[in-house]
LOZA-549228 format. One line per 4 residues: number of its first residue (from 0); their letters; for each residue x, y, z of N, C-alpha, C, CB. Coordinates in pm, whole numbers, plus 50000, padded with zeros to 5 digits. Glycine has a CB too. Layout:
# LOZA-549228
NUM = A = X Y Z X Y Z X Y Z X Y Z; ... $
# end
This chain:
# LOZA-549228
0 = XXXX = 05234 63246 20808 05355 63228 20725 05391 63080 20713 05475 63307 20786; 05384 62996 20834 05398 62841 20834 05330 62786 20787 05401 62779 20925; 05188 62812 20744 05120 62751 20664 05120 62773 20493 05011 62772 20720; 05172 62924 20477 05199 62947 20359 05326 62842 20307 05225 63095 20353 $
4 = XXXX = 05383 62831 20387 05550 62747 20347 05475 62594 20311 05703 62729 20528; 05392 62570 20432 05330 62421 20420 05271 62458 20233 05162 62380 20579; 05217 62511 20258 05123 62477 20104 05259 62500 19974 04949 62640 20073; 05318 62581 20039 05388 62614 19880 05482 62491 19874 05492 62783 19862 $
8 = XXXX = 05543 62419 19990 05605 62259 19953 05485 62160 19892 05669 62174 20114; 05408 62164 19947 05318 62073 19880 05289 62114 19764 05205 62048 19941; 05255 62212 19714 05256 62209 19591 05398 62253 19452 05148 62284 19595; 05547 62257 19570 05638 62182 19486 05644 62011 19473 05764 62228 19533 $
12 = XXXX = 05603 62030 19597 05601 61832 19543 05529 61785 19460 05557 61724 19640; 05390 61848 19422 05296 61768 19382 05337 61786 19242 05150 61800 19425; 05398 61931 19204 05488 61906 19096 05576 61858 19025 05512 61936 19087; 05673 61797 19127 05714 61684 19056 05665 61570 19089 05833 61670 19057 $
16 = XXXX = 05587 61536 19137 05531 61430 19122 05462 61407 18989 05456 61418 19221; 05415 61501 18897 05367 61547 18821 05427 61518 18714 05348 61646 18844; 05583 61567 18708 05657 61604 18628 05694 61440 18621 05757 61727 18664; 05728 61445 18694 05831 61230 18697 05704 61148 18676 05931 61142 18918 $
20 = XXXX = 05577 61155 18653 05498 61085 18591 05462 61076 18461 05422 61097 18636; 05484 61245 18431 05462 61231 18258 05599 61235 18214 05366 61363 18173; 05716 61213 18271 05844 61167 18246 05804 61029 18197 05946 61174 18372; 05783 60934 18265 05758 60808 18267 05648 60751 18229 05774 60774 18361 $
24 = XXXX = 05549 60828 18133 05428 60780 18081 05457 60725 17979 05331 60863 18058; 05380 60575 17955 05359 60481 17881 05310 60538 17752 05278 60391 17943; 05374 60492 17644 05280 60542 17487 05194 60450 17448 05369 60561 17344; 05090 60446 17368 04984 60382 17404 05007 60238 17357 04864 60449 17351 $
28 = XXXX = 05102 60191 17264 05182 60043 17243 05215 59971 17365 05323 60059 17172; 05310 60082 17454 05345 59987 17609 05277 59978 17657 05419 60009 17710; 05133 60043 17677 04995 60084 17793 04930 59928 17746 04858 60274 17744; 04895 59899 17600 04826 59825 17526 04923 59661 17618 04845 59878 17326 $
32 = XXXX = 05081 59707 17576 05114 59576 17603 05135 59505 17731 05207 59561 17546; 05131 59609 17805 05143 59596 17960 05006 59541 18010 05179 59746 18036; 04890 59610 17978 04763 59576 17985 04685 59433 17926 04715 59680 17930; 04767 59392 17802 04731 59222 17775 04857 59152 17890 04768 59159 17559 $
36 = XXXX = 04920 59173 17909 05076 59113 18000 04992 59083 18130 05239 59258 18038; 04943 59170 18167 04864 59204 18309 04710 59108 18314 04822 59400 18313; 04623 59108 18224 04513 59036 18181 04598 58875 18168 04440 59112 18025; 04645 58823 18082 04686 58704 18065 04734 58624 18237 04811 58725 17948 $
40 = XXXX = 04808 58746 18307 04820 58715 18406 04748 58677 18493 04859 58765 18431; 04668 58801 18503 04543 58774 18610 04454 58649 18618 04443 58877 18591; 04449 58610 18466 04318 58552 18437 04393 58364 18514 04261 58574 18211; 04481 58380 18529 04589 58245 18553 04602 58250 18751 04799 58287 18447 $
44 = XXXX = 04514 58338 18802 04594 58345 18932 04440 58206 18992 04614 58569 19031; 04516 58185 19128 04426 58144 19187 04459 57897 19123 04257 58277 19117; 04532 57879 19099 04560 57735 19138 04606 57698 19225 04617 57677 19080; 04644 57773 19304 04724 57726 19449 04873 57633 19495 04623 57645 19510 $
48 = XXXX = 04840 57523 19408 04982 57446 19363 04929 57364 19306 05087 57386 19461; 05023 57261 19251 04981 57132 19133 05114 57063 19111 04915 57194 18960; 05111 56945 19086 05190 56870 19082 05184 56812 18904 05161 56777 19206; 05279 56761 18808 05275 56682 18666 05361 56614 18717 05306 56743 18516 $
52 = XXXX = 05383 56573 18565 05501 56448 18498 05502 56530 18400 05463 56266 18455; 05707 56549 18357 05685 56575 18249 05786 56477 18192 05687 56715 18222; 05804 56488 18036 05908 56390 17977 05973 56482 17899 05855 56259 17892; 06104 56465 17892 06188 56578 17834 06272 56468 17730 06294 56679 17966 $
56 = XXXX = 06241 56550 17616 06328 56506 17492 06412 56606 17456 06250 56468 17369; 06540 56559 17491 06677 56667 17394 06722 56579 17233 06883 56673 17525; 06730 56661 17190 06790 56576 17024 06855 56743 16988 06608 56488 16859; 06999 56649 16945 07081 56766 16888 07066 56765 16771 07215 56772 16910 $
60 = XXXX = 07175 56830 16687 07165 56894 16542 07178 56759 16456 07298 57018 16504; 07202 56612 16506 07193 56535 16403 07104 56389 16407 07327 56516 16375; 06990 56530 16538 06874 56402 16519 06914 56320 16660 06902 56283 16346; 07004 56362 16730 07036 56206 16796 06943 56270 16953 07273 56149 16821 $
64 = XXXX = 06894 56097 17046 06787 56181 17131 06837 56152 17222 06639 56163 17136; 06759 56206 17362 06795 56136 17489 06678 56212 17565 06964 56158 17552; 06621 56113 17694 06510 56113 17721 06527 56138 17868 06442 56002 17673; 06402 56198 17940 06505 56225 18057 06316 56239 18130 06663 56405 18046 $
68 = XXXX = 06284 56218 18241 06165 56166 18310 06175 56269 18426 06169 55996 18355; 06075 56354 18461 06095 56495 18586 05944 56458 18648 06110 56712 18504; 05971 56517 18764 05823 56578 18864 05862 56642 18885 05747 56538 18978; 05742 56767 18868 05760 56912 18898 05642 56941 19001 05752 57011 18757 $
72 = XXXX = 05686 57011 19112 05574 57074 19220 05594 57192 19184 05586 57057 19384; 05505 57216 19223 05437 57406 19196 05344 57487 19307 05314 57411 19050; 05421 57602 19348 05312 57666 19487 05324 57780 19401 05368 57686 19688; 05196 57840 19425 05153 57972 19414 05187 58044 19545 05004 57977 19382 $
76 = XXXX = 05209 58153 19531 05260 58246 19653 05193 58414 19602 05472 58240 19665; 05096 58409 19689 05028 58577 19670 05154 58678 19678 04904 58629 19819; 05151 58776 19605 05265 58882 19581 05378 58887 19592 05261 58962 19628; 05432 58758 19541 05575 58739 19553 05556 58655 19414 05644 58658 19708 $
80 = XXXX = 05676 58590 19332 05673 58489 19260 05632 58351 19310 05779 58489 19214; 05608 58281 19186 05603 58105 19218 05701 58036 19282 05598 58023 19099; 05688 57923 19392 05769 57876 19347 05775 57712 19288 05839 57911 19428; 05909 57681 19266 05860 57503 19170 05988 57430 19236 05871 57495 18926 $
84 = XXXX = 05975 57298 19227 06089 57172 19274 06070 57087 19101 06013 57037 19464; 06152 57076 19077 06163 56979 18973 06262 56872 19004 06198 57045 18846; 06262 56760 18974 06292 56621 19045 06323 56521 18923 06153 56563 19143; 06440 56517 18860 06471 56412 18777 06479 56251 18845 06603 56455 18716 $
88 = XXXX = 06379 56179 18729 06379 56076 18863 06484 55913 18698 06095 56024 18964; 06423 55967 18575 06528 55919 18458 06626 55996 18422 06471 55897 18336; 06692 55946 18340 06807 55791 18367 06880 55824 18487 06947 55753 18229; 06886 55704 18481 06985 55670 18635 07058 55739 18663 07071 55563 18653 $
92 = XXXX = 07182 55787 18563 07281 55888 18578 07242 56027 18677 07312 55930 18431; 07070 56093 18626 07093 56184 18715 06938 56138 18781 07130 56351 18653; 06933 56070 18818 06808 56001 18898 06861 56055 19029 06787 55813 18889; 06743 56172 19102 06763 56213 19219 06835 56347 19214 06827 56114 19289 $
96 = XXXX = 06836 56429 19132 06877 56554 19077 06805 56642 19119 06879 56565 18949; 06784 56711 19179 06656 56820 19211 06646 57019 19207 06628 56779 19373; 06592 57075 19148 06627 57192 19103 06462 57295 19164 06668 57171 18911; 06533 57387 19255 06403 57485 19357 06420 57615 19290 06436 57510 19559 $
100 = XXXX = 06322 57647 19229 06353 57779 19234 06212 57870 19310 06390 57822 19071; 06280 58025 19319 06180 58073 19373 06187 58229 19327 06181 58040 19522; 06107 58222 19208 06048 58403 19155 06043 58468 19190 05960 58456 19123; 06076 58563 19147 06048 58701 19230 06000 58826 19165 06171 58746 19295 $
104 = XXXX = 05912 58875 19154 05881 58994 19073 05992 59117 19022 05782 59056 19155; 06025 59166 19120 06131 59277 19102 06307 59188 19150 06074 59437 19235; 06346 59159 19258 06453 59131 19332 06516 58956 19201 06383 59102 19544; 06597 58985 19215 06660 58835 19187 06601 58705 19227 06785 58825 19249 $
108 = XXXX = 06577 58599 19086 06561 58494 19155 06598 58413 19214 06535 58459 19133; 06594 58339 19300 06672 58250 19365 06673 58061 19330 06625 58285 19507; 06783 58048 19303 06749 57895 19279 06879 57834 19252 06645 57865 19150; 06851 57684 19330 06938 57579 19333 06961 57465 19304 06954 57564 19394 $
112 = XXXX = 07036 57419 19249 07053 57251 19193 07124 57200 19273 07120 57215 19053; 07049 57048 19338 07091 56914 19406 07178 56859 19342 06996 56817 19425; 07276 56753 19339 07352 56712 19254 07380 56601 19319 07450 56792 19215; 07304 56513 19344 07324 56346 19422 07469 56306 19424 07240 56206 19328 $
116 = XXXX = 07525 56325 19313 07693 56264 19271 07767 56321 19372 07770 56315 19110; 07777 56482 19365 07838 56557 19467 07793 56556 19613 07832 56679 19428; 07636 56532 19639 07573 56569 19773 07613 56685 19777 07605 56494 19898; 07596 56738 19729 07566 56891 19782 07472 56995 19720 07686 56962 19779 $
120 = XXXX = 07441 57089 19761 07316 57176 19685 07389 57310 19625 07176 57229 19808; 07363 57374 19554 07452 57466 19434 07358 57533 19381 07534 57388 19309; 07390 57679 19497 07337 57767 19416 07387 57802 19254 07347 57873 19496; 07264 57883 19176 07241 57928 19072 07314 58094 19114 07078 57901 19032 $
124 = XXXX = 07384 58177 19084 07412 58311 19034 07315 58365 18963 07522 58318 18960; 07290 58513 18975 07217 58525 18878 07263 58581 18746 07128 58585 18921; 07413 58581 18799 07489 58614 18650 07483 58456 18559 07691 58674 18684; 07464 58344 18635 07458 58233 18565 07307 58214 18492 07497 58121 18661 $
128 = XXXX = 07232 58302 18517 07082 58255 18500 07050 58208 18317 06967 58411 18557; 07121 58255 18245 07140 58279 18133 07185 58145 18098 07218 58391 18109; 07222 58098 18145 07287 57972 18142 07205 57820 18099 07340 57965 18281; 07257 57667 18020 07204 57596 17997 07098 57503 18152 07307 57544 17916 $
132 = XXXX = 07027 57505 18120 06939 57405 18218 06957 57275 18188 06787 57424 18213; 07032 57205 18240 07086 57032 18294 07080 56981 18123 06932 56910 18439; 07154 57068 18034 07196 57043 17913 07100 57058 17803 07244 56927 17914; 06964 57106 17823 06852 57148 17744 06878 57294 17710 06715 57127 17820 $
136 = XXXX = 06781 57260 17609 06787 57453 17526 06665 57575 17619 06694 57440 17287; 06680 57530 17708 06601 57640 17865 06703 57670 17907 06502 57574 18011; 06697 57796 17954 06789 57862 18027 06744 57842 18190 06796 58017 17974; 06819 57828 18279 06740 57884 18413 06650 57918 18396 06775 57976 18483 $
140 = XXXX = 06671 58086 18338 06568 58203 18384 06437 58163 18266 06649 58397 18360; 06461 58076 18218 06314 57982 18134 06222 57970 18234 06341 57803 18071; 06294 57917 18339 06250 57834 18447 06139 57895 18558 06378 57795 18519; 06164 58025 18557 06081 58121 18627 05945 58110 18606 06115 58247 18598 $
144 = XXXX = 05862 58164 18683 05718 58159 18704 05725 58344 18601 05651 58141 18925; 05649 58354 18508 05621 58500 18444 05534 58582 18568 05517 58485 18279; 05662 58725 18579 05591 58806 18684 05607 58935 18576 05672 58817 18863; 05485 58985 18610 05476 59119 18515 05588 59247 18546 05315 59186 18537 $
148 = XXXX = 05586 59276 18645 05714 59331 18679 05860 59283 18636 05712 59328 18805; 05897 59164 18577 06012 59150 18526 06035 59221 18363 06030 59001 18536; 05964 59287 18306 05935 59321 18145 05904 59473 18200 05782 59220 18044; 05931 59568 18064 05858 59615 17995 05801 59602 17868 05887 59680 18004 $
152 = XXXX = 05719 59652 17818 05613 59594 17689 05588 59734 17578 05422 59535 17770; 05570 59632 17467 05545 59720 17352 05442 59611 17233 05722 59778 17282; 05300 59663 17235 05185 59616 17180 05262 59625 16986 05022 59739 17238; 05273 59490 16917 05332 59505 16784 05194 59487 16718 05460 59394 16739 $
156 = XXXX = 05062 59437 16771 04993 59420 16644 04888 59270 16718 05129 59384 16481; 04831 59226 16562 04739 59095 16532 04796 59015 16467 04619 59109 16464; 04831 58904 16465 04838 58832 16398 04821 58684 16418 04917 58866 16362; 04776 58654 16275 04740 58486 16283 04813 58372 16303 04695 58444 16183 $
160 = XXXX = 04787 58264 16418 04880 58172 16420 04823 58036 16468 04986 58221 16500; 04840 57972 16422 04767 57825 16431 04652 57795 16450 04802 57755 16511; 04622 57886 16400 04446 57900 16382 04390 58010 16445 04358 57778 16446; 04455 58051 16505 04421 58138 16636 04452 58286 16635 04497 58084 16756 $
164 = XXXX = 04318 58380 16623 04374 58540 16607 04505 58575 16805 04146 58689 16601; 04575 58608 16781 04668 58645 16846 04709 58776 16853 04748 58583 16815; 04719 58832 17013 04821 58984 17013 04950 58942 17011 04810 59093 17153; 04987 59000 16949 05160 59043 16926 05245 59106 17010 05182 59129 16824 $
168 = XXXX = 05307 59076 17121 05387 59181 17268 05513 59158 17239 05362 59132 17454; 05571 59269 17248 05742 59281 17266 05751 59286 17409 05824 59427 17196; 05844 59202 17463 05898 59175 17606 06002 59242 17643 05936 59048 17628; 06056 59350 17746 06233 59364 17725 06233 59311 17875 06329 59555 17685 $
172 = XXXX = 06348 59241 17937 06327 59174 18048 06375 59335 18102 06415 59012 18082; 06366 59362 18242 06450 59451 18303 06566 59429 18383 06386 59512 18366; 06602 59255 18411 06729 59252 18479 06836 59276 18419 06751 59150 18529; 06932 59279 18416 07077 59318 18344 07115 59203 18300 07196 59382 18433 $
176 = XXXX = 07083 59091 18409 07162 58970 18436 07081 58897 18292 07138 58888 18619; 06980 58910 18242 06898 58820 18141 07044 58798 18017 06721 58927 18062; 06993 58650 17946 07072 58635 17825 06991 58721 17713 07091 58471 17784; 06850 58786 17735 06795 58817 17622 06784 58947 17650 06678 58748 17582 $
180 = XXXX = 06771 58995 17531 06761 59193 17496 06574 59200 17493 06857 59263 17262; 06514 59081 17432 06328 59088 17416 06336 58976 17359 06230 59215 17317; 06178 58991 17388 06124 58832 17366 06004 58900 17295 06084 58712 17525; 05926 58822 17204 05791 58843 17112 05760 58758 17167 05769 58841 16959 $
184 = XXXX = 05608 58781 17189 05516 58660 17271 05380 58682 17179 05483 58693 17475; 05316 58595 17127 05214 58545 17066 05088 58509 17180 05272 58423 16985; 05013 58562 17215 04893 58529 17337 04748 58499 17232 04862 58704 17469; 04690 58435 17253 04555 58432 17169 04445 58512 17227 04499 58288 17156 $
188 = XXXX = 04362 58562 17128 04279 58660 17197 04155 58621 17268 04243 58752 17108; 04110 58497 17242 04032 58420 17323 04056 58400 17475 04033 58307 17266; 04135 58342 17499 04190 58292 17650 04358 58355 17719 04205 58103 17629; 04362 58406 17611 04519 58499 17647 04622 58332 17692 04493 58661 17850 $
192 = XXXX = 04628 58302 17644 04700 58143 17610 04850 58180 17544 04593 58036 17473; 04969 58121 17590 05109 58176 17491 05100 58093 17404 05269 58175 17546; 05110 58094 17241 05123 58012 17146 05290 57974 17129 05053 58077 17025; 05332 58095 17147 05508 58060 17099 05567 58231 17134 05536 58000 16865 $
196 = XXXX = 05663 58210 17183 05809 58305 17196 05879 58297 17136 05887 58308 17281; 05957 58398 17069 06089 58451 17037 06210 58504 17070 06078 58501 16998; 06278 58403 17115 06411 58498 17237 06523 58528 17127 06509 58370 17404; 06515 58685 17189 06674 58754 17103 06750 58754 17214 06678 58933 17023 $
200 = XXXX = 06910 58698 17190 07027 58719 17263 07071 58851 17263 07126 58642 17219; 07165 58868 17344 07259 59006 17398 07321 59039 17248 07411 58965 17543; 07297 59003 17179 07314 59074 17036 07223 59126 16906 07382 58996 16982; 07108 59080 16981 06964 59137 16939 06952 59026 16810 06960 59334 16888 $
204 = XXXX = 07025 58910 16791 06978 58786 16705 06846 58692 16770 07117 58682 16691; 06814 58675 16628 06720 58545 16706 06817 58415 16797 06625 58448 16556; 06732 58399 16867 06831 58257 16974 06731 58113 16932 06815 58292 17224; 06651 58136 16979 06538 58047 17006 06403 58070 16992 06542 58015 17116 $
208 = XXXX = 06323 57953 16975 06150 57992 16966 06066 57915 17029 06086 57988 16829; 06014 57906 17114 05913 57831 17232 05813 57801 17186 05868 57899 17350; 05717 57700 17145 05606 57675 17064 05492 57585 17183 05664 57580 16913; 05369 57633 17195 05320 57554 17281 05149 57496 17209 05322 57648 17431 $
212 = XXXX = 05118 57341 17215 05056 57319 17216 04938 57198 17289 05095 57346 17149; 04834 57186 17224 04767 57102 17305 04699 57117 17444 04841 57025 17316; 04684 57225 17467 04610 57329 17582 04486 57213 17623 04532 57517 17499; 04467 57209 17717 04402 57190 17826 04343 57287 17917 04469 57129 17881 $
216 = XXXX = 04229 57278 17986 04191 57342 18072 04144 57274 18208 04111 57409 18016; 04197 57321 18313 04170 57262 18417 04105 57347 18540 04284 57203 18444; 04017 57275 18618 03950 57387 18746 03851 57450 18694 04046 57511 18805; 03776 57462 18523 03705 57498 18446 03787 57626 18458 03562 57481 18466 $
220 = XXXX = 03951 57656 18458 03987 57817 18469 04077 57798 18371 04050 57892 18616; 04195 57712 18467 04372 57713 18397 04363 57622 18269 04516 57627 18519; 04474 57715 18202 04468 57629 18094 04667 57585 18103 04390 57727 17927; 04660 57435 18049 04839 57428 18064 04849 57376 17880 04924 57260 18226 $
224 = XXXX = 04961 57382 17828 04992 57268 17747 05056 57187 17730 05002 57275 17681; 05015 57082 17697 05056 56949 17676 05191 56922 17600 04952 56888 17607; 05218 57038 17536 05346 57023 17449 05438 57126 17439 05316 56998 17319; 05541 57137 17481 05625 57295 17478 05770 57231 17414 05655 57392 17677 $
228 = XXXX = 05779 57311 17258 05911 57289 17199 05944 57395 17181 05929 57217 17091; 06141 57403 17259 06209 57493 17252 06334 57443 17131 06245 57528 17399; 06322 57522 17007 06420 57502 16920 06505 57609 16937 06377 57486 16790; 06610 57577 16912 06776 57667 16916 06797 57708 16820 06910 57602 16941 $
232 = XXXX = 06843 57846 16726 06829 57873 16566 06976 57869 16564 06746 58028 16498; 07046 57871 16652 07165 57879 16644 07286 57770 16654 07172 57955 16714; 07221 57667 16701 07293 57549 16770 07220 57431 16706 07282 57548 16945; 07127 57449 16633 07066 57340 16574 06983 57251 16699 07187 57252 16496 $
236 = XXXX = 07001 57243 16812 06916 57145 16901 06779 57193 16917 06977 57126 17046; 06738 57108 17006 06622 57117 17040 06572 57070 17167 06567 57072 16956; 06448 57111 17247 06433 57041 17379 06300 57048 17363 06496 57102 17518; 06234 56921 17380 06074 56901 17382 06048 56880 17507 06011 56784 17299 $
240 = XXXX = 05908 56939 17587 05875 56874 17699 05710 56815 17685 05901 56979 17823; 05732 56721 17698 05561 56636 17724 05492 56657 17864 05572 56449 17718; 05384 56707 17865 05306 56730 18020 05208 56611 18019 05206 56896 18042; 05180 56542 18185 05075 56477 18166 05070 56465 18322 05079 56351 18066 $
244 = XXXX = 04900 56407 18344 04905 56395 18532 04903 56546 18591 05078 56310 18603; 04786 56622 18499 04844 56738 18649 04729 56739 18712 04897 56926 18621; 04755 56765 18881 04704 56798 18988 04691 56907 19085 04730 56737 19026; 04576 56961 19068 04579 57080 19110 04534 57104 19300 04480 57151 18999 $
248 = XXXX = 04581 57165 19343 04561 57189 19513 04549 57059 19562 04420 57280 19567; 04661 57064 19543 04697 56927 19640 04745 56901 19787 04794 56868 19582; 04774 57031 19818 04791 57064 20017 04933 57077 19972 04748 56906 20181; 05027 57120 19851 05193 57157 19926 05157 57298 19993 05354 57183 19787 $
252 = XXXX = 05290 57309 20063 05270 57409 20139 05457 57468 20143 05181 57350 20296; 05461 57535 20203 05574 57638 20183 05756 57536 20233 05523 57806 20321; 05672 57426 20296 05771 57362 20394 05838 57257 20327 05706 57306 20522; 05734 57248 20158 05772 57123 20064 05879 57224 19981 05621 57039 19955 $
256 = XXXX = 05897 57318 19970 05973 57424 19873 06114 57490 19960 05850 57565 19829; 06177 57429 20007 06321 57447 20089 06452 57386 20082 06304 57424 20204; 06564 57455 20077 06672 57372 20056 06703 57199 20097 06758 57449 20117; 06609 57208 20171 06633 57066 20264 06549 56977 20182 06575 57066 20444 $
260 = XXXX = 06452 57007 20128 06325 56943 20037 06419 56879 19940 06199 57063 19956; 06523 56964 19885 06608 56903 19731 06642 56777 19780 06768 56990 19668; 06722 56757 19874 06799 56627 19925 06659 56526 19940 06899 56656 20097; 06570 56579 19977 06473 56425 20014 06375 56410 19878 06347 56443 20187 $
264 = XX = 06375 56514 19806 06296 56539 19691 06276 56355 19647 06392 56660 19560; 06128 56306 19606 06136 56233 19578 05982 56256 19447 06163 56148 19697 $
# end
């Protein structure tokens, strides 16, 4: 009789296990888009950390610029998110500024801005994540390392873009806390490379569009680009970033990526 009971739970469970899977089965658009999301990813693992220069150009709606000089460190971290230190070292004003964040696949990210003027370090909310990055058209949550677990996906198609045949992915973030409802991402079908994004705001408008060029390949694997412009459709600005100098496995290690790191960040 105890074994009859054993089998007949197991095979209520296995029923719903059953049931809450084809509850939750992918149609073959999300399967498609989850599956390039997942490939683009993969094909990127394995740099370990790396160090650039980048140069950041803001120019608002009437043309006018301002220039601003960063080092960014970068650790790879097996099954967890990235994490990065970015280090304003131009203009003077915020020379010594330093901003940690640290990804996370599922859980909230975590991250903080140095603020030399104040001395003190300031956390990010993640109700703030949505928020401007040190007056550029990036949000924080720009700022994140892409973990496949933050999205679900929906495969839109082919299409052509700067020469380049491209899949077409609808993004929906899954935190609550995001400023965006989805993002369209442009990947090329060659190297699964992002050409450009489309961020819709909490009102399902276009916000912004991320354009990347000038790809490089490094390690004979990674590829980065040399040029990433984020235009604002709404605000008229704009934020360019120039990459140059990158270095790959360079020995950081977990001890360069800590609250205490911001203050000495150099």
């Amino acid at each position: 009789m105890l074994t009859k009971k054993i089998l007949i739970s197991a095979i209520s469970a296995l029923s719903l296990t059953l049931a809450s899977n084809a509850a939750f089965a992918l149609s073959a658009e999300e399967q498609k888009g989850l599956d390039i999301s997942m490939e683009a990813k993969k094909r990127d693992l394995g740099w370990q950390d790396s160090t650039a220069d980048m140069r950041m150009l803001l120019r608002n709606k009437q043309g006018q610029e301002s220039i601003r000089e960063i080092k960014i460190k970068s650790l790879e971290i097996h099954g967890d998110g990235d994490k990065s230190l970015t280090i304003f070292n131009k203009p003077r004003d915020i020379k010594g500024t330093a901003f940690l964040s640290f990804s996370h696949p599922v859980a909230a990210d975590e991250q903080w801005l140095f603020l030399p003027a104040l001395k003190r370090v300031k956390r990010i909310s993640s109700r703030n994540k949505s928020g401007p990055f040190m007056g550029s058209e990036f949000a924080f949550e720009d700022l994140s390392s892409f973990e496949v677990e933050k999205y679900s996906y929906k495969y839109l198609g082919v299409e052509e873009l700067n020469g380049f045949t491209n899949f077409k992915v609808e993004q929906y973030p899954v935190d609550e806390n995001s400023g965006y409802t989805r993002r369209i991402v442009w990947l090329d079908t060659l190297e699964y490379r992002i050409h450009k994004i489309d961020f819709y705001d909490r009102k399902n408008s276009l916000l912004k569009t991320l354009t990347f060029s000038g790809y490089k390949q490094y390690l004979a694997k990674h590829w980065r680009a040399d040029s990433q412009e984020m235009i604002n459709h709404q605000n008229g600005k704009s934020t360019e970033l120039k990459w140059s100098n990158y270095n790959f496995k360079t020995g950081l290690s977990d001890s360069d990526f800590n609250r205490n790191s911001l203050k000495r960040a150099r």
